[in-house]
Structures are given as C-alpha cells and as structure tokens.
C-alpha positions in Angstrom: 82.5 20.8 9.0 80.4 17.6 8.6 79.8 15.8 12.0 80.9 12.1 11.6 77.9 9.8 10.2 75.8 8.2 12.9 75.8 4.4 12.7 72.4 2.5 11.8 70.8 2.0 15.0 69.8 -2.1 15.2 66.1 -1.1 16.0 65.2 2.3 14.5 62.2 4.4 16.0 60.9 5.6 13.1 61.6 4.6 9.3 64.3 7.0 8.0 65.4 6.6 4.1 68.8 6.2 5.6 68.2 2.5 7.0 66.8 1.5 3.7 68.6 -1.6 2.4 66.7 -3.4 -0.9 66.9 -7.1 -0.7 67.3 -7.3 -4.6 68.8 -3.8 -6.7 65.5 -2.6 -8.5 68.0 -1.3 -11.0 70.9 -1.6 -12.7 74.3 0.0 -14.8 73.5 -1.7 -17.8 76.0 -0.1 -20.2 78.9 2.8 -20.1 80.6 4.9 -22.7 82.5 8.0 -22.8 83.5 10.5 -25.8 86.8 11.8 -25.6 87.3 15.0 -28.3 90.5 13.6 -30.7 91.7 17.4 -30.1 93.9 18.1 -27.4 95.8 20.8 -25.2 99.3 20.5 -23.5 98.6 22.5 -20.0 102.1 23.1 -19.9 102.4 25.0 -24.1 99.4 26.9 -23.2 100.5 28.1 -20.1 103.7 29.6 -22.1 101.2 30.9 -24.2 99.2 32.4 -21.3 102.5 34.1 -20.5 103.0 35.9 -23.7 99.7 37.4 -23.9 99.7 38.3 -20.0 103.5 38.6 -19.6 103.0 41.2 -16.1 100.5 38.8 -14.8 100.7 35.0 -15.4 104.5 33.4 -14.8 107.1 32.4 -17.1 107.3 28.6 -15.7 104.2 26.6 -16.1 103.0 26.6 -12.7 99.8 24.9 -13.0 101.2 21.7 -15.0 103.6 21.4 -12.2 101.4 21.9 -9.1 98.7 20.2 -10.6 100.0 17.3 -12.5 97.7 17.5 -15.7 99.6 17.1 -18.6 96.9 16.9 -21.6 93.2 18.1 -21.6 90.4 17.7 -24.3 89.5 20.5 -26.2 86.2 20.0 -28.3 85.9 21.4 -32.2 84.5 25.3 -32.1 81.0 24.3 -34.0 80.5 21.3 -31.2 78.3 21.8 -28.4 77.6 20.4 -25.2 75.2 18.1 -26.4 76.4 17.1 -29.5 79.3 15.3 -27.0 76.7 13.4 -25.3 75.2 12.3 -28.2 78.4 10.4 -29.1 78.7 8.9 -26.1 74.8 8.0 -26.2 75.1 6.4 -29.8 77.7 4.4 -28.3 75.9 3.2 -25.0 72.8 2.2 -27.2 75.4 0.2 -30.3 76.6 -1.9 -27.0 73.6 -2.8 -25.6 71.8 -3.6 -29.1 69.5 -0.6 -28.7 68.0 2.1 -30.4 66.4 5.9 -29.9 62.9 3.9 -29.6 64.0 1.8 -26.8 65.2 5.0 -24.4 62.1 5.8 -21.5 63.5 8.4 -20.4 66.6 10.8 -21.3 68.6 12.6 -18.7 70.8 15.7 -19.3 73.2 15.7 -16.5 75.9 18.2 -16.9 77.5 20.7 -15.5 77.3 22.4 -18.7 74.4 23.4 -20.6 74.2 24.7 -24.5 71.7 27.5 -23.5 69.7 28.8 -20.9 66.4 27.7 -22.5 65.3 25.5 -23.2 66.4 22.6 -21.1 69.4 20.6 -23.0 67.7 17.0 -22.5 65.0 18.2 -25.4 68.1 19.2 -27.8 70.2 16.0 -26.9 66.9 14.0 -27.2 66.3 15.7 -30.8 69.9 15.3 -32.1 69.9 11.5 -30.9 66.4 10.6 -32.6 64.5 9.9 -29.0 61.1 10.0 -28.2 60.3 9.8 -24.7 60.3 12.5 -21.9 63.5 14.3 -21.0 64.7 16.6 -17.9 68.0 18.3 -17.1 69.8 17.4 -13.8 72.1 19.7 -12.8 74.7 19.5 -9.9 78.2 20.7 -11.0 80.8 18.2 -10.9 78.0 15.3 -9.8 75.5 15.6 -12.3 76.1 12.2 -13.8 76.5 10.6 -10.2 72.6 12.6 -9.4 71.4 11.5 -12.6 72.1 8.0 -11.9 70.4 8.6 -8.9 67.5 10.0 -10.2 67.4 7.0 -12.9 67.5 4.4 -9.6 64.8 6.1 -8.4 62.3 6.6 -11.1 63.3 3.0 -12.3 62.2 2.0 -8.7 58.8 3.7 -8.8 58.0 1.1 -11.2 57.8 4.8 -13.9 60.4 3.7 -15.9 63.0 0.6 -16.9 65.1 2.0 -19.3 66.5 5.1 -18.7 69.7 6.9 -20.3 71.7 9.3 -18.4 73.9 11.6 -21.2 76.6 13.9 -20.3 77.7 16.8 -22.8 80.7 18.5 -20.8 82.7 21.7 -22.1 83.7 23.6 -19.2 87.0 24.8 -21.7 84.7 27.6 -23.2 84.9 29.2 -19.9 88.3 29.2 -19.1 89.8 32.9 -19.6 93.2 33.6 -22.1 92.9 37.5 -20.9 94.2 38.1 -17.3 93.8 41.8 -16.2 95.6 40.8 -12.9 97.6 38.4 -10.6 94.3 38.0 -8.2 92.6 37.2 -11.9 95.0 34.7 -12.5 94.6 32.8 -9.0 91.0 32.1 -9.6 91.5 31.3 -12.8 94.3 29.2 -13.2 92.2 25.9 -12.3 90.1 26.3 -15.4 93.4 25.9 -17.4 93.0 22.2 -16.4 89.6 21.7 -17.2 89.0 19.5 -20.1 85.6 18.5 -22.4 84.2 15.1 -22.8 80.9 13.2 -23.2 79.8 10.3 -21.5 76.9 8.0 -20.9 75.2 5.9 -18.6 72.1 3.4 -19.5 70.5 2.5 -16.3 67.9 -0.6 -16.5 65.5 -2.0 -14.1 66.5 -5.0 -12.4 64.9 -8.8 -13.2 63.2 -9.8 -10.0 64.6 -12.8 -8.1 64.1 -16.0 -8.7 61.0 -17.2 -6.9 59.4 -13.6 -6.3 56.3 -12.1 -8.3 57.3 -8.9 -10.3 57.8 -6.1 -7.8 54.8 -2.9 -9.2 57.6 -0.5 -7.5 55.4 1.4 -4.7 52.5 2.0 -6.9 48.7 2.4 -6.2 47.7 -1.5 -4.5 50.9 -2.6 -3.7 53.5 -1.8 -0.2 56.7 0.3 -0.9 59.8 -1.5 -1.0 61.0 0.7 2.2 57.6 -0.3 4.1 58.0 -4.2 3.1 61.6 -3.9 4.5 61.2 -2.7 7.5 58.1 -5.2 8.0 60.7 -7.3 7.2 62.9 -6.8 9.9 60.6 -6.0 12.5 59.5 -9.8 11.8 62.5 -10.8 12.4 63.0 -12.3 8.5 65.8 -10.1 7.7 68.8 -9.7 10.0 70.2 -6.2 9.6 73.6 -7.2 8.8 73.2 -10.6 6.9 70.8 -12.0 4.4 68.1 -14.5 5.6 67.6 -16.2 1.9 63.8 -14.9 2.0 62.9 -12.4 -0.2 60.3 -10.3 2.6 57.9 -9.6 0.1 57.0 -12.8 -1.1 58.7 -15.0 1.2 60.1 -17.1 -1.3 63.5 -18.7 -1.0 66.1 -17.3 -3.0 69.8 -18.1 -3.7 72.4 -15.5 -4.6 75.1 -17.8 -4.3 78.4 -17.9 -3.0 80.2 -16.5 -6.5 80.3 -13.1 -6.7 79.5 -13.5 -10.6 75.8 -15.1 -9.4 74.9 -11.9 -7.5 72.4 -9.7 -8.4 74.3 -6.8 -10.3 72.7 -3.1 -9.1 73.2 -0.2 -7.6 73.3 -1.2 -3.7 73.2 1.9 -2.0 73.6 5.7 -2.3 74.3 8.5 0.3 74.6 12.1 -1.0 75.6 15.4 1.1 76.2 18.7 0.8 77.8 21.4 2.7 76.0 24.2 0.8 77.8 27.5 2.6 80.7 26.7 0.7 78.5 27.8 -2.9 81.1 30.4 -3.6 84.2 28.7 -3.8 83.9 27.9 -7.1 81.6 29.1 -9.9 80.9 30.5 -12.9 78.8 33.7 -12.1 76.9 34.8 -15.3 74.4 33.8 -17.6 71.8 33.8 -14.2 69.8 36.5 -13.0 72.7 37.3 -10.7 74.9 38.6 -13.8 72.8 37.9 -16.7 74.6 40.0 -19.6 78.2 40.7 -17.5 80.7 39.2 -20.5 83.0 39.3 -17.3 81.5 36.8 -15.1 81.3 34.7 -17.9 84.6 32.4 -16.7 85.5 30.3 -13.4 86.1 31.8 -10.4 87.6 29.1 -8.1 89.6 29.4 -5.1 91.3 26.2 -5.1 92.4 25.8 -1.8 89.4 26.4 0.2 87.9 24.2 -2.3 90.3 21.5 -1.2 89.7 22.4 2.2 86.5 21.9 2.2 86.3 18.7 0.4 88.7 17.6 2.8 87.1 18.7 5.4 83.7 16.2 4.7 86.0 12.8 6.2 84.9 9.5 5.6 81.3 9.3 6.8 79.0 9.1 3.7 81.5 6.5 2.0 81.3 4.5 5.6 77.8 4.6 5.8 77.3 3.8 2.3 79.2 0.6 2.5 77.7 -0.1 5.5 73.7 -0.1 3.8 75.2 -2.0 1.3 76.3 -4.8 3.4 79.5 -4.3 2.2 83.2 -3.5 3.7 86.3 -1.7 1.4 87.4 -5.1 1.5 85.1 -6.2 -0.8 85.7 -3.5 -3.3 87.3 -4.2 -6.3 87.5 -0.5 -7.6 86.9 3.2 -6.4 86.1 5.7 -9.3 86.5 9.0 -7.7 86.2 12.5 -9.1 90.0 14.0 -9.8 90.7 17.5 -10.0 94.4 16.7 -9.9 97.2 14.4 -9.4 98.5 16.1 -6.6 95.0 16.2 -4.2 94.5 12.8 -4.7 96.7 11.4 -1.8 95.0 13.8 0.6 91.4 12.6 -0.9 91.8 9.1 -0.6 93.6 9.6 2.9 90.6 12.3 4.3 88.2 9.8 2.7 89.5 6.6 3.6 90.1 5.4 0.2 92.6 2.5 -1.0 94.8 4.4 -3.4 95.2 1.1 -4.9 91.6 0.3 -5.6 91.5 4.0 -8.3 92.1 4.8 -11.8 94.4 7.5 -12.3 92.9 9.5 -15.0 93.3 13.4 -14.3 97.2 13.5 -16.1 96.6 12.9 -19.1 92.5 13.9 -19.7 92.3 16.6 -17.1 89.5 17.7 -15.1 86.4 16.9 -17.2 83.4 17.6 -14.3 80.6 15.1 -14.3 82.2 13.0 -17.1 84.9 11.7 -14.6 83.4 8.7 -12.9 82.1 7.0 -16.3 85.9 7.3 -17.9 87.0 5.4 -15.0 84.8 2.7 -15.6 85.2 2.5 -19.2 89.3 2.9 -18.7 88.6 -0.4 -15.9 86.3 -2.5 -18.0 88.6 -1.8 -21.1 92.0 -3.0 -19.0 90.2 -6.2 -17.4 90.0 -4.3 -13.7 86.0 -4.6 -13.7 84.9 -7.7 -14.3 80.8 -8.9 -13.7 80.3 -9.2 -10.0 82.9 -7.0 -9.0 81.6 -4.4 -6.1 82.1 -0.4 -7.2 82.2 2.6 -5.1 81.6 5.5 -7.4 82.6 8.6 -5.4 81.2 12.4 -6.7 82.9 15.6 -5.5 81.4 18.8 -6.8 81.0 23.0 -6.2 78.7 23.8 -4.5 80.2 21.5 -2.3 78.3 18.2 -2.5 79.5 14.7 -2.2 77.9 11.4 -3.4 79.4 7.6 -2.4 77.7 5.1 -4.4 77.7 1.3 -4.3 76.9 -0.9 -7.1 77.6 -4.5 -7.8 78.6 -4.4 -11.4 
C-alpha cells in the first residue's frame, strides 16, 4: 500500500524534483481531439452472443453490462489499425490549430496498443500523417497519453522542442477473446468485453515567456535550470512557497497575472506520477514478448478485476494532494477532473478513495467503454464541446493504468 504523501517541507535540505514549482508553465495543451470509430457494439447483445458460442461457460444474463454499466463500445473497421486511429485524431488536432505535418517537432506514439512489435509505431503514424521530424513510442498501459504529455512538458522545457504532438491509436478489442474454454477463462476475460477502440490527440506547445522576462534557453549549455533558478529563488526570499511575489526569479522583472482567471498563464502546472509496480500481473496481455512470443493463447487480456480495483483503491489521495499542492492550487479551484473510467460502477469508490468531487467528472465509460489511454482526451473534448472548459479554467487530469501506475496532473487550460 502507498504510504500517505509527505508534505513539502518550507525549507528543503536538498533540491528534490518534487518541490519544483515553475513560476510561468514552459508549456502548454494547445489543442485536443479524439476519433471515435462510427461502428459500435452493445455489451449487453454480445454478451448473449458470448452465451451461444460458450453456452457451459459464460451465463445466460448479461452479467458484465449489468455489473459494469457499459452499454456501447467502439469497435474499429477490420483493415484499421492502431495507427491509422491516431492519425484521425492527429489530422484533426493540426486542422484546429491551423497546422500542418511540417510544423510537428516531434511525434509521440503513446498507446497502450501497438500495430507491431517492430518497428516502433511513432515511424508508421509519422509516415501515414506526412511528418518529418523525430518520433518515439511511449508506452505505459492505460497512461500512455497522460506520460506522453509528460514527456512533451519535458522536452518542451529543455528548450529541445516547442511543438510537440502526442497521438493515440487505441484497439485493445482485437484482444478480447469470443472462445471461452472455461468459467476461470471467462473471469479474466470478461473485462475485455468492455474495452472499446478510439484515437486521440494531444498538441503540446511551449509556453510564451512573461511579460517583462528575456526568453527562457530551457536549462541548456550557459544558462541556470529552471529548478536551480527556483530554488535560488526562494532561498532569497523572492518567492514565498505558497504565494506568488510578482517577480519572475530569473529576471527579476515585475510581472502581472492578474486577478481573472482568463489572464493566467495557461500550462501544465504540475505533475506527480507513481507506481506500485508488484501489482504487474493483475492485468495483461501476455504474448507477443519474449515471455510468450508465438503462444496464440496468451494473445488476449488476462485481468483480475477486483484486485485490480483493490489496488487502485488502495493508492488514496496523496499524488492528487500533493499535486495540487505544487500547483498552488486547492480542489476548490478546479473546474473539472478528467479521470480514467473502467466502469460506472468503480467510479464512486474512485473519486471517494481519491478524494475527487464526483461533480467536477465527465461520465463517459456508458456509452464509449473503456478505451485505455484515449480516456482523458474524450473528457476534454466531451467538456470543451458542452461549454464545461472554458480558457482559464484549472484541470486535474487523473491516469490509472496496469501495471499499476497513477498520474495527477494539473493544467491551467
């Protein structure tokens, strides 16, 4: 079980990446899009099917509809592959924001799902979309996109990059198995039957600087890091760890965010990942790796739901506290909390364990299912496209995947 999250001690005794807190975002959320296939599934007609090709094994009443709460999943067309899904999503990030291929830096793959082993599915997205510029796959189950994004904030801080497009390609239905040998089969199988295919992208962008400052060369050869000039910062006593002085530390020029949310700086504020990585067994999909490379067998999910649960549950509030808290934020000042959903019926305990308004999320899980990394970017499209995200509204995104790992992220949008 994850011990509760220290608090940020007022005078630390050594830098630690935790205490880092950027006076200005060096990047961005720029644009979000999501690719829903126009094919679809009732959970509840194909468990009736499942029935009458496993009539000994899986039951007569839809169990998993009912228990669950996921009426309708995605299904994408049999010649479609992963990354042709993030390629729609893609094309639609870029028409938005008045882009093209050209204008991409970088391209990240993040996915759960991949169209091959080799080679990495960035070069074939990259390829099908028309970019050229350097690519690389991020994979971490159910938070890919959430760890792309953080690898995008990153890069974009290192001064490497300042456009960078994260692209999702997610098709976890081709491992879902119709063919159930037995009832133990059918237990750790019967949460793929929820499981639903979507693409989605994410443009990140470097930040402008703020008003007043010289352009910030990220950390690179001549210049401080932005964690060394804050904590020079505070030590000088310019920057109170809770509030903001006014004075940017590196330049020490004057600056004004304002007292309107909509005259913030919009970024990502502050990210705090974890991972609890003895529960890797819960749920996979064994094959395809060196473990069972050729095994048609281990070819589907394997997930043992409630351990999974447990063990999700089991993580309690303190990376979403401590989160808020380097963002100089409170859940008071959220406006909404995209959260990964695996179904309807987990998410009162989530948001409980978690300490999440249930009236600050999306519900999306009913009627698109579970689809993996894809989730968090259909939230915000589904909030921006209903008028609940508005321009300098604060966002917690909140990942959940296998493995298990957890991500709270806080962006001013």
């Amino acid at each position: 079980m994850l011990s509760p999250a220290p608090t940020r001690p007022t005078e630390p005794s050594a830098p630690s990446q935790q205490l880092r807190r950027a006076p200005h975002p060096v990047a961005r959320i720029a644009e979000v899009a999501v690719h829903l296939p126009e094919r679809t599934r009732d959970v509840a007609e194909a468990e009736r099917d499942l029935h009458r090709r496993n009539p000994r094994v899986a039951p007569r009443i839809p169990m998993v509809s009912r228990l669950t709460g996921v009426r309708r999943v995605h299904v994408a067309d049999d010649d479609q592959q992963a990354s042709d899904l993030a390629v729609a999503a893609s094309r639609t990030v870029l028409d938005h924001a008045g882009l093209g291929p050209e204008d991409v830096d970088l391209l990240i793959f993040a996915s759960a799902t991949q169209d091959m082993v080799e080679p990495a599915t960035s070069h074939i997205t990259a390829a099908k979309l028309g970019v050229r510029a350097p690519v690389m796959d991020v994979k971490n189950a159910c938070n890919s996109v959430l760890n792309g994004i953080e690898v995008a904030e990153a890069l974009i801080g290192t001064g490497r990059y300042r456009r960078v497009l994260v692209a999702s390609g997610e098709m976890p239905t081709r491992g879902v198995r119709w063919d159930v040998p037995d009832r133990r089969t059918y237990a750790m199988s019967a949460a793929g039957y929820t499981m639903s295919d979507a693409g989605a992208a994410v443009l990140v962008e470097a930040t402008d600087p703020p008003s007043g400052a010289a352009p910030w060369n990220g950390g690179t050869s001549g210049g401080s890091s932005d964690f060394e000039d804050d904590l020079a910062a505070e030590l000088a006593g310019l920057v109170d760890s809770g509030t903001d002085s006014g004075i940017d530390p590196r330049t020490g020029a004057k600056t004004d965010p304002g007292t309107d949310p909509g005259t913030r700086p919009s970024g990502i504020l502050a990210s705090v990942f974890t991972a609890e990585s003895q529960h890797w067994d819960v749920g996979m999909l064994p094959g395809g790796g060196t473990v069972n490379p050729r095994d048609p067998e281990r070819t589907y999910f394997e997930i043992d739901g409630s351990r999974l649960r447990e063990a999700f549950l089991a993580l309690g509030p303190g990376p979403v506290d401590q989160a808020l808290d380097q963002a100089g934020v409170t859940m008071d000042d959220v406006a909404l909390v995209a959260v990964h959903q695996v179904a309807v019926a987990y998410l009162a305990d989530v948001h409980r364990a978690l300490g999440v308004p249930a009236d600050r999320t999306i519900l999306t899980v009913a009627d698109h299912g579970n689809i993996a990394s894809a989730t968090l970017p259909l939230q915000l499209v589904t909030a921006l496209e209903s008028g609940r995200l508005k321009r300098g509204d604060v966002v917690l995104l909140l990942g959940l995947a296998g493995g298990i790992s957890m991500g709270a992220m806080v962006v001013r949008w």
